[in-house]
C-alpha positions, -999 to +999 in steps of 0.1 A: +046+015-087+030+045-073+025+056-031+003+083-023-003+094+013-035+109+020-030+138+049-071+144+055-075+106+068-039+093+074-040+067+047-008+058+028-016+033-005+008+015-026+001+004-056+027-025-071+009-024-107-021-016-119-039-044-119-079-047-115-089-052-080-107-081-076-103-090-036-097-072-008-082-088+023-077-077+060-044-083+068-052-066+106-075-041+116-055-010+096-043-031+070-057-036+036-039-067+008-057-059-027-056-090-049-061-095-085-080-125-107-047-146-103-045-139-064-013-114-071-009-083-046-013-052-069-017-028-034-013-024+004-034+004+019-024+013+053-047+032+084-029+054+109+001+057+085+019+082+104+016+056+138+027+029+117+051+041+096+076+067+092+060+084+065+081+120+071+118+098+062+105+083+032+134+071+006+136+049-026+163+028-034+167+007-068+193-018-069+206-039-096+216-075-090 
């Protein structure tokens, strides 16, 4: 998985896996679903990230079952 935030336009993109793109779907008007051959979400991209999300508090946890 990889998540970049891009400052210049306020976009934060996360990619699940890499995957080729072959779809993408407008979830809402800042929202972005790309979807691969199979219809499987490989990324989100996100408009206005810093409104939307709290991009400064950012953590990662990884839990095992």
């Amino acid at each position: 998985m990889k998540i970049r935030y891009f400052d210049d336009t306020d976009t934060l993109h996360i990619e699940f896996r890499p995957a080729e793109v072959v779809e993408t779907r407008d979830l809402d008007e800042d929202t972005l679903l790309d979807v691969d051959r199979e219809g499987k979400i490989c990324g989100i991209t996100i408009e206005h990230a810093k409104q939307r999300t709290e991009i400064p508090k950012f953590s990662y946890e990884y839990t095992v079952a």
